[in-house]
N, CA, C and O atoms as CSV, one atom per row, in Angstrom:
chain,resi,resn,atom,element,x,y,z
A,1,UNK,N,N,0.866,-1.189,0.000
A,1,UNK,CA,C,0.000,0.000,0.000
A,1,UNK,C,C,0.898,1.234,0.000
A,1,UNK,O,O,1.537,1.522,1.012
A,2,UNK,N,N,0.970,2.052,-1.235
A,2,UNK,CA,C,1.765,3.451,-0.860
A,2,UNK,C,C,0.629,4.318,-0.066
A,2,UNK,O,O,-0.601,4.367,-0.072
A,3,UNK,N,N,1.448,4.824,0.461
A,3,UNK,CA,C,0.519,6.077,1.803
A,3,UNK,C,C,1.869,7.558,1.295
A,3,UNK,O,O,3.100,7.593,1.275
A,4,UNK,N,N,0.653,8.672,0.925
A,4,UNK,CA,C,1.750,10.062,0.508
A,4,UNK,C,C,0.730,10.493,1.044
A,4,UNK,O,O,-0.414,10.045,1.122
A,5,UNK,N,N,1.535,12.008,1.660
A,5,UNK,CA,C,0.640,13.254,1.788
A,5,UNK,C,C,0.463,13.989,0.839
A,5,UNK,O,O,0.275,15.196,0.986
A,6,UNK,N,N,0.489,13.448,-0.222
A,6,UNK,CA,C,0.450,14.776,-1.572
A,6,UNK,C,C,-0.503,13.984,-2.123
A,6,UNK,O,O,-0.527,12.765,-1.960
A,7,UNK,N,N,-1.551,14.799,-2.978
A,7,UNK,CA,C,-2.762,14.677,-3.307
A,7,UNK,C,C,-2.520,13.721,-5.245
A,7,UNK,O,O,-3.444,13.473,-6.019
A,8,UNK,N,N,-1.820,13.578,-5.352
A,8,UNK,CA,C,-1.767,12.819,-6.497
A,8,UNK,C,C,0.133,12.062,-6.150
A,8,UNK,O,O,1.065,12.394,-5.418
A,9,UNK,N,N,-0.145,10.792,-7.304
A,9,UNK,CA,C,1.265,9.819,-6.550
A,9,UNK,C,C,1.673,9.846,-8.729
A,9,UNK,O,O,1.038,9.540,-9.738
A,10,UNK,N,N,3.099,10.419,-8.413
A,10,UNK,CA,C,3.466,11.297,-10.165
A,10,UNK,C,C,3.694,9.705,-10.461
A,10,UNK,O,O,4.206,8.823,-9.772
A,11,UNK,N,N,3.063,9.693,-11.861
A,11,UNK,CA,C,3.019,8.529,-12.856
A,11,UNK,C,C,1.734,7.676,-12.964
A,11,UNK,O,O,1.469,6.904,-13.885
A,12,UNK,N,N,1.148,7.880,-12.115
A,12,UNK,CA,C,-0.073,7.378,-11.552
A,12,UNK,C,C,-1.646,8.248,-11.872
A,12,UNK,O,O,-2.057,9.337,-11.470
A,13,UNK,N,N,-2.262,7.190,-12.785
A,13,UNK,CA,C,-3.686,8.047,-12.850
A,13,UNK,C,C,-4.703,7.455,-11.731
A,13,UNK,O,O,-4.860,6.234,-11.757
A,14,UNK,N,N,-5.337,8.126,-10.849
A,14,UNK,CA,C,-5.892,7.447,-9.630
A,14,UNK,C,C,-7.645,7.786,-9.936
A,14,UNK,O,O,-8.067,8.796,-10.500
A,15,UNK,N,N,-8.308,6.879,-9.506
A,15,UNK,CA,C,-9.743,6.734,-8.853
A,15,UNK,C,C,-10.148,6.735,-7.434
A,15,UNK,O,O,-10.185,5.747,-6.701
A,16,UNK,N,N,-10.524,8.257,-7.049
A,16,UNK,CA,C,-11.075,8.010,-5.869
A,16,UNK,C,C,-11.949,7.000,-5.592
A,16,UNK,O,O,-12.893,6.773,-6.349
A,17,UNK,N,N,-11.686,6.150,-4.264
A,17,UNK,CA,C,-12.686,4.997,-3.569
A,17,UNK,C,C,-13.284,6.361,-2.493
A,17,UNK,O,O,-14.469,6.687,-2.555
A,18,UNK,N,N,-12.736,6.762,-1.957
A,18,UNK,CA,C,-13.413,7.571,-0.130
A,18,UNK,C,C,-12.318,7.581,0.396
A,18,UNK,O,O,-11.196,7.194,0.067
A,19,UNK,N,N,-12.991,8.337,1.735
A,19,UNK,CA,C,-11.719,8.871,3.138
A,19,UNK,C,C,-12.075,7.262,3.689
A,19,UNK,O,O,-12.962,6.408,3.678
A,20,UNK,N,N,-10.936,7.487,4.085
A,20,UNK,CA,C,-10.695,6.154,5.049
A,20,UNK,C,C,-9.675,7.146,6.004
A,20,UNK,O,O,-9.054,8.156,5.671
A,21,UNK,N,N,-9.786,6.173,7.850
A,21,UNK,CA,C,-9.625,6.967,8.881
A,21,UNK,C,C,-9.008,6.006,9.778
A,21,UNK,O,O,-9.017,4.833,9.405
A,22,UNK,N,N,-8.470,6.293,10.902
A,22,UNK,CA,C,-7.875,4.890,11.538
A,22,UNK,C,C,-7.698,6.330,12.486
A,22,UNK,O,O,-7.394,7.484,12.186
A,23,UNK,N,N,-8.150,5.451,14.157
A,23,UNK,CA,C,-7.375,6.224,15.068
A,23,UNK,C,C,-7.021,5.439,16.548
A,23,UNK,O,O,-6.970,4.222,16.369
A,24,UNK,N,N,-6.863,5.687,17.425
A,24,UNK,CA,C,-6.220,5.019,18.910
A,24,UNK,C,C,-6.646,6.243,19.978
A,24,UNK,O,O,-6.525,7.462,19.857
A,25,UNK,N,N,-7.164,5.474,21.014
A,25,UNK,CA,C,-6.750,6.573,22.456
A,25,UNK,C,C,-5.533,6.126,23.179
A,25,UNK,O,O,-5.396,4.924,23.404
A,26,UNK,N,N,-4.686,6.935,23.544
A,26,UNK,CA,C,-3.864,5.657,24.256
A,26,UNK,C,C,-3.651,6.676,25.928
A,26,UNK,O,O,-3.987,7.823,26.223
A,27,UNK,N,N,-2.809,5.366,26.855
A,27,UNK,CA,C,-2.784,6.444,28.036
A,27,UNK,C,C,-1.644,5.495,28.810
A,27,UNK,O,O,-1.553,4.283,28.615
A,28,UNK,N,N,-0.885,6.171,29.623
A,28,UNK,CA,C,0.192,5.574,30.472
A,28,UNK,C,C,0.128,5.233,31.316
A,28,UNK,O,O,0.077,6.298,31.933
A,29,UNK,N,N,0.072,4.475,32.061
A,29,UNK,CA,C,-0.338,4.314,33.952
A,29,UNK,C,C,0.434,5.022,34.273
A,29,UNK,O,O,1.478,5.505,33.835
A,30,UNK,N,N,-0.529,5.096,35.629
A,30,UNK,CA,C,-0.335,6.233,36.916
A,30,UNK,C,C,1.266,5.957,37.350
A,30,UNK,O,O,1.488,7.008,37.952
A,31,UNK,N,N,2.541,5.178,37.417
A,31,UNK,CA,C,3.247,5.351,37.349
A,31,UNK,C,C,4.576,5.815,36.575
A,31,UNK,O,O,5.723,5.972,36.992
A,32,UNK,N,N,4.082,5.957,35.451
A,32,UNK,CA,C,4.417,6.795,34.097
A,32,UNK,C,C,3.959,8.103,33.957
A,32,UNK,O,O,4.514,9.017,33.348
A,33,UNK,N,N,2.926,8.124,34.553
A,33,UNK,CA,C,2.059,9.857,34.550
A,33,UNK,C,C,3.146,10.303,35.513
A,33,UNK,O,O,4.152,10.915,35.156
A,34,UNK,N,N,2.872,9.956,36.737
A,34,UNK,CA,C,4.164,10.787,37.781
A,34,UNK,C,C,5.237,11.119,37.182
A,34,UNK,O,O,5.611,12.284,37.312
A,35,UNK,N,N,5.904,10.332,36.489
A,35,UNK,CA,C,7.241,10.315,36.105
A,35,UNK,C,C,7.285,11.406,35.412
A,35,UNK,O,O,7.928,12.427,35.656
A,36,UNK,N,N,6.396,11.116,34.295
A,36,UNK,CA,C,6.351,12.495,33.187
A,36,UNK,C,C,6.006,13.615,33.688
A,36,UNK,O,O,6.526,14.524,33.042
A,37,UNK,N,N,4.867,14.286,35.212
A,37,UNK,CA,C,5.229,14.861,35.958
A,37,UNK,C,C,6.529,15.836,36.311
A,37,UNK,O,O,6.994,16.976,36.314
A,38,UNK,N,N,6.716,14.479,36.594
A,38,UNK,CA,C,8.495,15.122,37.439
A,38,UNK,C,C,9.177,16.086,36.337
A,38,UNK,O,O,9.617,17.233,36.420
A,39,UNK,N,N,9.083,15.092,35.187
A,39,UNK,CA,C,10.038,15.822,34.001
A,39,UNK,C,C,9.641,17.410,33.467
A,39,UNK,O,O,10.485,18.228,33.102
A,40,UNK,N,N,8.059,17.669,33.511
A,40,UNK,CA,C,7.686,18.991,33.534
A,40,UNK,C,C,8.474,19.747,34.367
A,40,UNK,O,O,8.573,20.905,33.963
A,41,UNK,N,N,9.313,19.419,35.797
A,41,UNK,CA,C,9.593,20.123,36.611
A,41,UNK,C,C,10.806,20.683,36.184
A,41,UNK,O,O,11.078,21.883,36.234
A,42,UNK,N,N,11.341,20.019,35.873
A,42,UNK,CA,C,12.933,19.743,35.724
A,42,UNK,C,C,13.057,20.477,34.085
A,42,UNK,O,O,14.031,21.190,33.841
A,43,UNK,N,N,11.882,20.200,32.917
A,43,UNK,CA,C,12.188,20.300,31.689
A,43,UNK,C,C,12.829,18.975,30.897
A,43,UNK,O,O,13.308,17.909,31.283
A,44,UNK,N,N,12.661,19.411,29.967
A,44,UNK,CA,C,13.047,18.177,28.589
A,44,UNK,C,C,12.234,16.822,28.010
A,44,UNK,O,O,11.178,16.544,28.580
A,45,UNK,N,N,12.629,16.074,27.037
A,45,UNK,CA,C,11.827,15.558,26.856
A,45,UNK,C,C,11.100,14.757,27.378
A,45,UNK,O,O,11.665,14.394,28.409
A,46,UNK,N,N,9.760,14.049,27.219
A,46,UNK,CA,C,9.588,12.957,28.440
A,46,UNK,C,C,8.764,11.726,27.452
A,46,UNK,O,O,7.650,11.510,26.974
A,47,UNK,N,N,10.335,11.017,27.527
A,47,UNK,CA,C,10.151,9.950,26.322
A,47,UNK,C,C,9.334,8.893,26.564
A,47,UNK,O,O,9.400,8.055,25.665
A,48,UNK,N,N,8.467,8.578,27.590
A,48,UNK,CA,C,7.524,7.739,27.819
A,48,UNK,C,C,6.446,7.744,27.053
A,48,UNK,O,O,5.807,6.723,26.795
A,49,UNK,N,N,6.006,9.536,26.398
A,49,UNK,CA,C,5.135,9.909,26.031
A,49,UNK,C,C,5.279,9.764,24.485
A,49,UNK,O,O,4.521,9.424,23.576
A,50,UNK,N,N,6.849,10.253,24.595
A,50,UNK,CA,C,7.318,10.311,22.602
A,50,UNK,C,C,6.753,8.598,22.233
A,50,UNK,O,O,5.886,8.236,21.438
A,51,UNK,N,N,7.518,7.886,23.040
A,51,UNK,CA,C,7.237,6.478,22.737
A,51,UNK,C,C,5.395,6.088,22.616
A,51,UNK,O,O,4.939,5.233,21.857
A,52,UNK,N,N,4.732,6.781,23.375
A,52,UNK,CA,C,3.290,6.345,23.322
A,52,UNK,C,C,2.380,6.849,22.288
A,52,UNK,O,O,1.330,6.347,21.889
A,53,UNK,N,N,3.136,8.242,21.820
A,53,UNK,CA,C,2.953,8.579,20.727
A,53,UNK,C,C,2.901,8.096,19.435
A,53,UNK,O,O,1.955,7.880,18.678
A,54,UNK,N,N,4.099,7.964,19.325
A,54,UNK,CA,C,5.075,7.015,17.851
A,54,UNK,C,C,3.804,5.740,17.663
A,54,UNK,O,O,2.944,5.587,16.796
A,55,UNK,N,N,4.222,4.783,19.160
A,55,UNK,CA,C,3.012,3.698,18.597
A,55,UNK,C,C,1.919,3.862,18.118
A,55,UNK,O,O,1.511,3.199,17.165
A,56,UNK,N,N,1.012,5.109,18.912
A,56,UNK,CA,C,-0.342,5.501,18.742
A,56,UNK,C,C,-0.269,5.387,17.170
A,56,UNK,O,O,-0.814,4.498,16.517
A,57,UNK,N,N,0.552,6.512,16.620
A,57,UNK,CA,C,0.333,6.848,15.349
A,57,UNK,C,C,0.614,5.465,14.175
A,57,UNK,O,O,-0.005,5.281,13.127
A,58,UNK,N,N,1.643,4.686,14.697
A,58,UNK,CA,C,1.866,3.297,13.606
A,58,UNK,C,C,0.199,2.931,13.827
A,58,UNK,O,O,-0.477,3.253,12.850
A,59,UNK,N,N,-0.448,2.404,14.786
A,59,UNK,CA,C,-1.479,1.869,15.372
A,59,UNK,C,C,-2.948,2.395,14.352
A,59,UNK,O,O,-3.768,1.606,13.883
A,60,UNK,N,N,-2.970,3.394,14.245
A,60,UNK,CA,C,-3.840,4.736,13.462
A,60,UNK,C,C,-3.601,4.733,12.317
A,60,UNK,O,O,-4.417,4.996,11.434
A,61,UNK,N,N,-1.994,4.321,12.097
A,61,UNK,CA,C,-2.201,4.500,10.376
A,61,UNK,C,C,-2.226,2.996,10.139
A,61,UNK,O,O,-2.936,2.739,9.167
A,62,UNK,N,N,-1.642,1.824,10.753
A,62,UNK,CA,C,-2.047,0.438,10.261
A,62,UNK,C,C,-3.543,0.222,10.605
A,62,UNK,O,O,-3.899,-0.957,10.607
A,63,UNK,N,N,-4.548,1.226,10.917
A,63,UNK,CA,C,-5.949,1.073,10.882
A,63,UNK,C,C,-6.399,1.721,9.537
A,63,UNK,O,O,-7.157,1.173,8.737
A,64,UNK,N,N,-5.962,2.682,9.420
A,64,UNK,CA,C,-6.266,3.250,8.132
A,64,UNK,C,C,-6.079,2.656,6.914
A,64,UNK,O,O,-6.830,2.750,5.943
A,65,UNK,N,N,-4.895,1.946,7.005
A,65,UNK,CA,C,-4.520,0.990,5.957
A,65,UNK,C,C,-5.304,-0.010,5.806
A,65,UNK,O,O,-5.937,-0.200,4.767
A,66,UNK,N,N,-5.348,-0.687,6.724
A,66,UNK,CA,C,-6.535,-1.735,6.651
A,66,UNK,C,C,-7.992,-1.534,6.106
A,66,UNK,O,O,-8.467,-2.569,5.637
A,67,UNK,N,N,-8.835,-0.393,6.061
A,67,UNK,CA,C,-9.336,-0.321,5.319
A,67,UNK,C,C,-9.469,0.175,4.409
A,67,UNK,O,O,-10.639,0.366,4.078
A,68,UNK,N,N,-8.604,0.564,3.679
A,68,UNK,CA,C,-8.012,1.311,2.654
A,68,UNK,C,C,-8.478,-0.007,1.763
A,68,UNK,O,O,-9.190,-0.043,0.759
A,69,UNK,N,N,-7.945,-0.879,2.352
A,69,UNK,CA,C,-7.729,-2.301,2.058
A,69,UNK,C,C,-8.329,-2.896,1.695
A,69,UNK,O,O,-8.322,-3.423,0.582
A,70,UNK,N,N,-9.468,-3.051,3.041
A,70,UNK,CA,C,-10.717,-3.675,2.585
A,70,UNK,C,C,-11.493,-2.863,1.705
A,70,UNK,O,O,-12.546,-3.453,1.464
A,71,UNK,N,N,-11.423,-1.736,1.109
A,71,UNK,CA,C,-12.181,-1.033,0.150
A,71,UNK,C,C,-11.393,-1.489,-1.364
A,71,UNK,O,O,-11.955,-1.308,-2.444
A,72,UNK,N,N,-10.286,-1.980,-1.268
A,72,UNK,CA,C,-9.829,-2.558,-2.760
A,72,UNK,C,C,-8.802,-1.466,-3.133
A,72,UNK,O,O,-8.480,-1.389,-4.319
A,73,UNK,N,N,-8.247,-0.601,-2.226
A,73,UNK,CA,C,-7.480,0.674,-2.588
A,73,UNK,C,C,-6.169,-0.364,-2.770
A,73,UNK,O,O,-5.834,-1.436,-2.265
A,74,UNK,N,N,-5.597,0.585,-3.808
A,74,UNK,CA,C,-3.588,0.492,-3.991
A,74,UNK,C,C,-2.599,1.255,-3.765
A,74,UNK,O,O,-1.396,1.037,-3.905
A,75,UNK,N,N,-3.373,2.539,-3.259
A,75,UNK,CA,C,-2.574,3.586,-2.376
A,75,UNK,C,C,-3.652,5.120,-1.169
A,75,UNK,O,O,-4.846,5.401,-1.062
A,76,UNK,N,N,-2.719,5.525,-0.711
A,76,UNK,CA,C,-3.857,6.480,0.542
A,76,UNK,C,C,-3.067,7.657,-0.399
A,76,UNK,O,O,-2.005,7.341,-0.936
A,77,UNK,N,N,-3.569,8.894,-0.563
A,77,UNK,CA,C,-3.436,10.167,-1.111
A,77,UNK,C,C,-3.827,11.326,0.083
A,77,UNK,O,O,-4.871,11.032,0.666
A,78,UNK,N,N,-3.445,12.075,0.362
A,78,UNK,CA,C,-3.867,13.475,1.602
A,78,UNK,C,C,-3.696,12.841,2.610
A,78,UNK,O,O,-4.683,12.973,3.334
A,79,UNK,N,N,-2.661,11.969,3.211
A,79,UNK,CA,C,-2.547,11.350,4.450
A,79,UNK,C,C,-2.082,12.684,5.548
A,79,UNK,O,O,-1.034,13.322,5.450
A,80,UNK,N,N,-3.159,12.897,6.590
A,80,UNK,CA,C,-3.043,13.989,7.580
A,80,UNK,C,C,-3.120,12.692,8.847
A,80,UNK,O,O,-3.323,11.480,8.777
A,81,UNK,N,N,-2.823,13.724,10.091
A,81,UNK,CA,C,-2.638,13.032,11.418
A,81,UNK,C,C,-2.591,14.572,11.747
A,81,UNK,O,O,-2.083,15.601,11.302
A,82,UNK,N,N,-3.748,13.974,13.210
A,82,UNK,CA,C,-4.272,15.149,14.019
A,82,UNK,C,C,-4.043,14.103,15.334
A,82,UNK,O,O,-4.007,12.875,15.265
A,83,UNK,N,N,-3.856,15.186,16.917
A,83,UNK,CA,C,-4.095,14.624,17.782
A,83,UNK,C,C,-4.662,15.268,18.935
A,83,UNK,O,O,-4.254,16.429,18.976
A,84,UNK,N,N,-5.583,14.946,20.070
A,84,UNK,CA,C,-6.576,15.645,21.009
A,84,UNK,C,C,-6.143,14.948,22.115
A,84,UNK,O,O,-5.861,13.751,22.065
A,85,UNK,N,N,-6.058,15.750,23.303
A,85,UNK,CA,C,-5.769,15.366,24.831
A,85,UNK,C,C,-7.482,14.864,24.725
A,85,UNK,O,O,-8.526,15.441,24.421
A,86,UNK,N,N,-7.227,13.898,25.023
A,86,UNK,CA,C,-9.211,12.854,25.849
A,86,UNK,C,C,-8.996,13.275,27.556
A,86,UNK,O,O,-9.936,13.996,27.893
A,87,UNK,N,N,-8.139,13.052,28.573
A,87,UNK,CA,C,-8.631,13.186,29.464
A,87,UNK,C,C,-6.703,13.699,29.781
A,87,UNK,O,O,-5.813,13.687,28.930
A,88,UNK,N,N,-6.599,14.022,30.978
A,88,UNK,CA,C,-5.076,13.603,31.865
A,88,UNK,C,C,-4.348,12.420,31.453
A,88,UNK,O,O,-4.974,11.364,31.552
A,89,UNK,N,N,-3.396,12.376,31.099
A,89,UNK,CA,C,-2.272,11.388,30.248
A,89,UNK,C,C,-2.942,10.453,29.334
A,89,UNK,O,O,-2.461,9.356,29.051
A,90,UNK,N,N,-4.031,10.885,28.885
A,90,UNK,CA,C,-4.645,10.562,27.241
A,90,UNK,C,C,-4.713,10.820,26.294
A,90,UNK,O,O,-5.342,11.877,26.320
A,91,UNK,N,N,-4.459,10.561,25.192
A,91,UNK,CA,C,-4.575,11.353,23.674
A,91,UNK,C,C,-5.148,10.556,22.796
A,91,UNK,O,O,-4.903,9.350,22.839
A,92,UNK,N,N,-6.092,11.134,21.757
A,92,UNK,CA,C,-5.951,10.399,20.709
A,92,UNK,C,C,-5.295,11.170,19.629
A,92,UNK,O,O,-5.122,12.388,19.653
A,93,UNK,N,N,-4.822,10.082,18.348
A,93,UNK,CA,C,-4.347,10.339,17.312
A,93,UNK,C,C,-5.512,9.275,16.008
A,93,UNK,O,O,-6.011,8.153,15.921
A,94,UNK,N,N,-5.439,10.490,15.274
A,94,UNK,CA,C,-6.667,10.194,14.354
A,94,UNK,C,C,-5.315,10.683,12.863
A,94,UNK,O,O,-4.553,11.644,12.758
A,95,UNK,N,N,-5.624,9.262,11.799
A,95,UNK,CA,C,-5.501,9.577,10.707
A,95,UNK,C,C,-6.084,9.365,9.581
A,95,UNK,O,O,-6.586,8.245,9.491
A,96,UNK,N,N,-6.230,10.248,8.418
A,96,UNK,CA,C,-7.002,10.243,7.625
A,96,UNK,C,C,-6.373,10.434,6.156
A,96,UNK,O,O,-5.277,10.920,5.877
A,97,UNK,N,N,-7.450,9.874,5.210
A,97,UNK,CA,C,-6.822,9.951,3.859
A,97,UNK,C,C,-7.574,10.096,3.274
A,97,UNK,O,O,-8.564,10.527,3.864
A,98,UNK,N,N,-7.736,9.873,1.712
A,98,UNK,CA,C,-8.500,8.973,0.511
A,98,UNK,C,C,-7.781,8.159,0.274
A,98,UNK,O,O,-6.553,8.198,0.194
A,99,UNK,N,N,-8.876,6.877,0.063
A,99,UNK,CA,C,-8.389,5.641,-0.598
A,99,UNK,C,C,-8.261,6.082,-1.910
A,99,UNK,O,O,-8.911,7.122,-2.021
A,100,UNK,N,N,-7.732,5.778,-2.940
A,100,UNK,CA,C,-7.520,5.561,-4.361
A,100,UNK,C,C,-7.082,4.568,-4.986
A,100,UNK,O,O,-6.006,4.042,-4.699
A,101,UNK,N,N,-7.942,4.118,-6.044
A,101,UNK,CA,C,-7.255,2.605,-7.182
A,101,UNK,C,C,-6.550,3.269,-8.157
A,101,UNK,O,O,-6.659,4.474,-8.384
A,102,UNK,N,N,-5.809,2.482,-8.753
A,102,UNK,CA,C,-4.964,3.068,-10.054
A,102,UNK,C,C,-5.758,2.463,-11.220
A,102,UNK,O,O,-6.208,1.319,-11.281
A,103,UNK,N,N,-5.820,3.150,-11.861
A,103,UNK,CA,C,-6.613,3.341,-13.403
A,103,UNK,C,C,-5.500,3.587,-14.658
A,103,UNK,O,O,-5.896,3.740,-15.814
């Protein structure tokens, strides 16, 4: 499956199928929240979170793919990723595309 953020893939004449979307909430336990805590205090990064991130987003876009998939697509076109605090050490990450077949 190619996945681009640019609205056409050069060499390629495409057929829109639809948006297809994939997303995750994810959240750290309460002993990871403290931690990342602490690190607000002090400053710098607080890689518990980078890491919960990163997965979220593989997680969101191997959802997106999947039905990209099941719609019969051969590549995603306008691939965006957005993300929203849900509660205290929660986020989601939502990604979105169009499916497209090649013609």
């Amino acid at each position: 499956m190619i996945v681009v953020n640019t609205p056409t893939i050069e060499g390629q004449k495409i057929k829109t199928l639809g948006m297809v979307t994939g997303n995750t909430v994810q959240s750290k336990n309460a002993f990871k929240d403290i931690g990342a805590g602490l690190r607000t205090i002090v400053g710098g990064e607080v890689g518990s979170y980078t890491k919960m991130l990163a997965e979220s987003r593989d997680l969101a876009l191997n959802r997106m793919i999947e039905q990209a998939t099941n719609m019969g697509a051969d590549a995603i076109v306008n691939v965006r990723f957005s993300s929203a605090s849900i509660m205290s050490g929660a986020a989601e990450i939502l990604a979105w595309g169009t499916a497209v077949k090649f013609v």
